[in-house]
N, C-alpha and C positions, 0 to 999 in steps of 0.2 A: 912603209905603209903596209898594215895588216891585209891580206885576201880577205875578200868578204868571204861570210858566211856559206857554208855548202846545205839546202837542207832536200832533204829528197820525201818526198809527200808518195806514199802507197796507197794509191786509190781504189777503193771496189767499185768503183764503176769510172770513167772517163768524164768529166764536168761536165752537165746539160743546163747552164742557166736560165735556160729557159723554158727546160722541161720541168725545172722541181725547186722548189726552195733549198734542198740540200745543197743542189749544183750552185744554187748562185751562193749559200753559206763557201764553199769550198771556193767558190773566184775569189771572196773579200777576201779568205785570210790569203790566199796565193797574193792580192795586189797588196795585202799588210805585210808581206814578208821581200816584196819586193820593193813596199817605200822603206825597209830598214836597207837597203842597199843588198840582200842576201841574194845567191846563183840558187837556180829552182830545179829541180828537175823533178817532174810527175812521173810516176811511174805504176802501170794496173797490168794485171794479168786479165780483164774484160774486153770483149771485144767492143769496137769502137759505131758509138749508138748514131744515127741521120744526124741529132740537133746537138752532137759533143763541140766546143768551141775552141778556136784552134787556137793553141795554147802557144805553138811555135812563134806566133805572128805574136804576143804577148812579150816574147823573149823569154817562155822557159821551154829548156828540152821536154821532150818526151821520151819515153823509153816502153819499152814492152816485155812485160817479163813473165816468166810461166810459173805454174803452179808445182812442188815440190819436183824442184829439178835445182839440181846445186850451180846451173848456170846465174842463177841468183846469187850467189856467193861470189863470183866470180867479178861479177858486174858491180855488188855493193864495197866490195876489197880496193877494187882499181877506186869507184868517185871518192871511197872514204869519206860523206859527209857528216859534218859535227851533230846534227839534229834529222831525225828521220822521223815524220808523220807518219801515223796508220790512220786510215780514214775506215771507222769503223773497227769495230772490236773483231769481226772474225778474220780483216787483217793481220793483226796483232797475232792472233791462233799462228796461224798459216809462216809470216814471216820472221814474229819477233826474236824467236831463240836464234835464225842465223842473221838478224842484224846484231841482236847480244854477242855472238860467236866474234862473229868478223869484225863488228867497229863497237868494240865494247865502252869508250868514253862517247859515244853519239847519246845526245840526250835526245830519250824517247819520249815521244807524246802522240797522245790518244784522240782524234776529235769523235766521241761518239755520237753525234749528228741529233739524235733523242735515245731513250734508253728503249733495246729494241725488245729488251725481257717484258717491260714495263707496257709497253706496246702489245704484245704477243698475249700477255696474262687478261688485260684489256679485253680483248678480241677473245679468247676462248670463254670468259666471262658472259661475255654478248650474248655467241652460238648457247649457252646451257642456260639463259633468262635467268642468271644467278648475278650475284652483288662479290667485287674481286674480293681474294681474301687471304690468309698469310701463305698459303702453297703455292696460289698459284706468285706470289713476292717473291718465291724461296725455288721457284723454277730450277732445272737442270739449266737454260738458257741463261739466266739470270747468274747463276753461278759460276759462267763461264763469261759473261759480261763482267763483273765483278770482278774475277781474275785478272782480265786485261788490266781492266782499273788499277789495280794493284802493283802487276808487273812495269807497268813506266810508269814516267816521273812526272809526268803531269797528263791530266785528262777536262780535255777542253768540255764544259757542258752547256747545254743550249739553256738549257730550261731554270729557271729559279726554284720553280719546284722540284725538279729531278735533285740539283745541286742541293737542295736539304735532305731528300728521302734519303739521297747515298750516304748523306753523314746520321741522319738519325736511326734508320734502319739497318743499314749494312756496315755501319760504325767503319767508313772510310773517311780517312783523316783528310783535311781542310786542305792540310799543303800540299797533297797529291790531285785538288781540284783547281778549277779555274771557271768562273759563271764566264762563257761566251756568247751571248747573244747575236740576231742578227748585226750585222757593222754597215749602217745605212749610211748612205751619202743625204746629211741633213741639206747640201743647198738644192734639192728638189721638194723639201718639205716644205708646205703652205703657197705652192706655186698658183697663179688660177690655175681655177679648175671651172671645169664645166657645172655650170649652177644647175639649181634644182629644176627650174621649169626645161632647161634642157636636156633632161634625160630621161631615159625611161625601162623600163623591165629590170628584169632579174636577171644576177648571175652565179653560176656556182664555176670553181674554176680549181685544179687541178691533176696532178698526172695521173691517170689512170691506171698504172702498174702499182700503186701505193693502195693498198687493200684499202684503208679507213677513210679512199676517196669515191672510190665505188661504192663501195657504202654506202656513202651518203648522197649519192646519186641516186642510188635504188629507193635507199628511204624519202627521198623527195620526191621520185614520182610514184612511188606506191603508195604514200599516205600523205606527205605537206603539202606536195604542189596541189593537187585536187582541194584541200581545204583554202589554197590562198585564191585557185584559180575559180574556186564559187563567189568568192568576193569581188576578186578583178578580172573580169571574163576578158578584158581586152588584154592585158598584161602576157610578156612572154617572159620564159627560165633558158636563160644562152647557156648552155653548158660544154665549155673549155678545158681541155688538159691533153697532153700529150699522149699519144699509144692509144686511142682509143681504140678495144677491140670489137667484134664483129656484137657479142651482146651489148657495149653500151650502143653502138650506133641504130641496132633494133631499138630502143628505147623513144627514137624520134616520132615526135607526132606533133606535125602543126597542127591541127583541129586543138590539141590541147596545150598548145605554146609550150610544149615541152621541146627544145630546138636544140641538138645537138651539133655542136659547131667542132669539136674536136682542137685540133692544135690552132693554137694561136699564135701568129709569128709578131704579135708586138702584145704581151697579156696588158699592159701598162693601160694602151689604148683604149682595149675593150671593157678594161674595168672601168676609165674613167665617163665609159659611156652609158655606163649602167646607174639607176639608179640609188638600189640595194644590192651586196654580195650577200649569198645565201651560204654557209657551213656547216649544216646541223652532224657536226660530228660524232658519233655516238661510241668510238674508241680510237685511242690515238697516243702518243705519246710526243715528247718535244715541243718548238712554238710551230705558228702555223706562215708558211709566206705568205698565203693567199690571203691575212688578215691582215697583216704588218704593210702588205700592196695597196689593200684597198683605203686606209689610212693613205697615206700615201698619192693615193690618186683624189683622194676626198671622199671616196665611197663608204656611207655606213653599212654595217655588217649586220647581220643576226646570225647569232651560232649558239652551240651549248658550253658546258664547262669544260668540256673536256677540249673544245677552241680556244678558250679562255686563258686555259693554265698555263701557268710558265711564261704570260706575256707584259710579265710585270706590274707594276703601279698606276693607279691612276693618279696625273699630276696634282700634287698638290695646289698651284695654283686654283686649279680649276673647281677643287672643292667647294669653295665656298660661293661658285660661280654656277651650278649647277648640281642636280640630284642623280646625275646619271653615271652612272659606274662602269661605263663602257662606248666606247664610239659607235653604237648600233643598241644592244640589246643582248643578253646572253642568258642562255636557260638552263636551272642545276637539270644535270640527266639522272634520271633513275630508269635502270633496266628494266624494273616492275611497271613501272607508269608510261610505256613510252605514249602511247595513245594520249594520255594529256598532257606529255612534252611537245608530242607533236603538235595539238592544239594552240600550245602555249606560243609553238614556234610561228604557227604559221598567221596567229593574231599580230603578233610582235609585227609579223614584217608588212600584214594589211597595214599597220597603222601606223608602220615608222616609212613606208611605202607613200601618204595619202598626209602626211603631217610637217609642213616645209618646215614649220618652226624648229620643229623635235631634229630633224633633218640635219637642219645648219646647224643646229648645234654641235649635235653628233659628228659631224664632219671638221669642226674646230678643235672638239675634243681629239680627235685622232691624228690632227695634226701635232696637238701639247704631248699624248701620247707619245709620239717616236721622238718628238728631242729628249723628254726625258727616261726614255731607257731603249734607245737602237741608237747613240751617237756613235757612230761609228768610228772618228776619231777617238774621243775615249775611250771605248773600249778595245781597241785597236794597240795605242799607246801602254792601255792595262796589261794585255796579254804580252807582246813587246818586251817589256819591263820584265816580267813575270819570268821569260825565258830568261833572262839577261843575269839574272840573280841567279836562276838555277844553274846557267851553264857557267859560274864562278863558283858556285858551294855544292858541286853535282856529286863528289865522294859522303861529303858529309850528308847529304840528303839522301843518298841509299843507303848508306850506315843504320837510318831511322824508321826504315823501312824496312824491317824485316820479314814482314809478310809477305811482300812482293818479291823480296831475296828467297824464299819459302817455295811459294811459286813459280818462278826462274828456274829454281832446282826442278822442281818435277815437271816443269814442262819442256827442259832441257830432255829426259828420262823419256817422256810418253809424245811429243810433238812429233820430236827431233827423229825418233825410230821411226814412228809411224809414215811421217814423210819422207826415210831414206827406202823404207821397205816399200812405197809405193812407186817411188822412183826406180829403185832394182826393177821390179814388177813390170813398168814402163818399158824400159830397157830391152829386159825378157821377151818383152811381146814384140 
């Protein structure tokens, strides 16, 4: 009888499921690699955050490892596992030439969470009230995302959209990607839920160290919330995420139901007591949790497009069953107009707020919504497979891969010094 599987997952930061949609992205594939039968071991050089979930009591190690110091070497030599995750592309920077070094048949893979070049070009777009454009695509950041991409052998992507941008603009081939979306547990989908005469107010919900969440905190009380709250003077905005710092908690004012709750130790709960979730995202990259949750809980949404993207299909069934293209409402953004995105936003949620029929609907659709494209068994079993084929044809599919061999080479050249000379340095001091 074969050992199971070894795979060792490098994490930039320690799993917070409950602080982020990433963290709880980062449980499922850990419990998808632990129904193939595989031994786990997480492994971060970050220091370990209040709400990280203990990973021991799950049954995988933990290990702790430092930033350019060859004790790395040391540790990945002895576990030798067949498959090594980088969680995040600046991972991959940091460790990938000495996990190439040291366990050169380990098939690598990349989960980049959303593309953060793509995110970043977004946000500097924002700040200059200009519309993205091909520099900022063609980013220094971008080009070092893109390298990773290249250098392993396969790169898990969240987004549908991201998963074409990288093959129609950045001409990265098919069999180096893999679409992962979130991998929901469907037997909570369409559970009761709390009906509509039972709920009430808004919510916007989460973490607050993720730039494009404060954002949209700010921009809802500096311009939406005042336009919903001349509509609905009784109505209150609960606002949820982890790390709040000392300016979002100044933001609190009951006279204007603007109510800053901060961490939420059950987010499930609080959404499904909410009426409407509010997202008006105005840059962002990857899917969103906070949307795929409130599905989930039955809560309709209103957000922009930039919430929108990468969160799949609307069910086909449901086409010909209704006009609405979303489980809530969604608004195109334009940087030039935001004044009448905001308008647009904050009508949308007076009246999908104030409209049970539109409501239930929308709360049906969101449950059609996650079976067909968050089944987490499928897509679970997809990626599964996907390793399963690579790690049998893994000489021939870097044979095909020149680029990434291209790559390898010069980041052997410029990583590998760079991190020995900081290490010497280290040492020195």
């Amino acid at each position: 009888m074969s050992l199971p599987r070894q795979i060792l997952v490098l994490g930039y930061v320690w799993p917070e499921p409950n602080s982020s949609a990433a963290g709880k992205h980062m449980l499922s594939l850990l419990q998808a690699f632990q129904s193939a039968g595989w031994s786990i071991t997480f492994a971060s050089p970050a220091l370990k955050g209040e709400h990280k979930i203990d990973l021991i009591a799950l049954g995988i190690k933990e290990q702790k490892i430092a930033l350019n110091c060859s004790s790395f070497d040391t540790f990945i030599t002895e576990l030798q596992p067949s498959i090594v995750l980088f969680d995040r592309f600046m991972l991959e920077e940091q460790f990938g030439w000495r996990v190439a070094q040291c366990c050169p048949q380990a098939l690598r893979i990349l989960d980049t969470e959303d593309m953060h070049s793509l995110r970043n070009a977004r946000h500097q777009a924002l700040k200059q009230q200009r519309q993205i454009n091909l520099d900022d695509l063609n980013s220094e950041q971008a080009k070092r995302e893109i390298a990773a991409i290249f250098r392993c052998d396969l790169s898990l992507i969240i987004s549908d959209f991201e998963f074409q941008l990288l093959q129609s603009h950045y001409n990265v081939p098919a069999n180096l990607l893999i679409h992962t979306p979130f991998m929901l547990e469907l037997d909570k989908v369409a559970l009761p839920k709390t009906d509509y005469s039972q709920r009430q107010h808004f919510i916007c919900i989460g973490n607050f160290r993720h730039e494009p969440n404060w954002d949209a905190v700010l921009w809802l009380k500096q311009t939406i919330w005042p336009l919903i709250r001349q509509q609905l003077p009784l109505a209150e905005l609960h606002v949820y995420g982890a790390y709040p710092p000392p300016k979002a908690t100044q933001l609190h004012n009951v006279k204007q139901g603007f109510i800053i709750k901060g961490w939420a130790l059950d987010a499930e709960q609080v959404m499904a007591q909410a009426r409407v979730c509010l997202a008006p995202l105005r840059f962002g990259a990857g899917i969103k949790g906070k949307l795929t949750e409130a599905m989930l809980c039955g809560t309709p949404s209103i957000t922009t497009c930039v919430g929108r993207e990468g969160m799949g299909r609307v069910p086909i069934n449901e086409l010909s069953k209704s006009a609405l293209n979303w489980p809530g409402k969604y608004i195109e953004f334009d940087v030039v107009q935001q004044d009448s995105v905001a308008q647009q936003l904050a009508l949308a949620a007076v009246d999908l707020y104030q409209n049970q029929q539109q409501w239930q609907a929308c709360q049906q659709l969101g449950f059609s919504w996650l079976k067909q494209n968050f089944d987490g068994q499928i897509i679970s079993s997809s990626l599964l497979s996907r390793i399963d084929s690579l790690m049998s044809s893994l000489e021939h599919h870097r044979a095909t891969n020149f680029i990434g061999q291209m790559l390898q080479h010069h980041q052997f050249k410029s990583t590998q010094y760079m991190a020995q000379w900081i290490e010497a340095k280290n040492k020195a001091n």
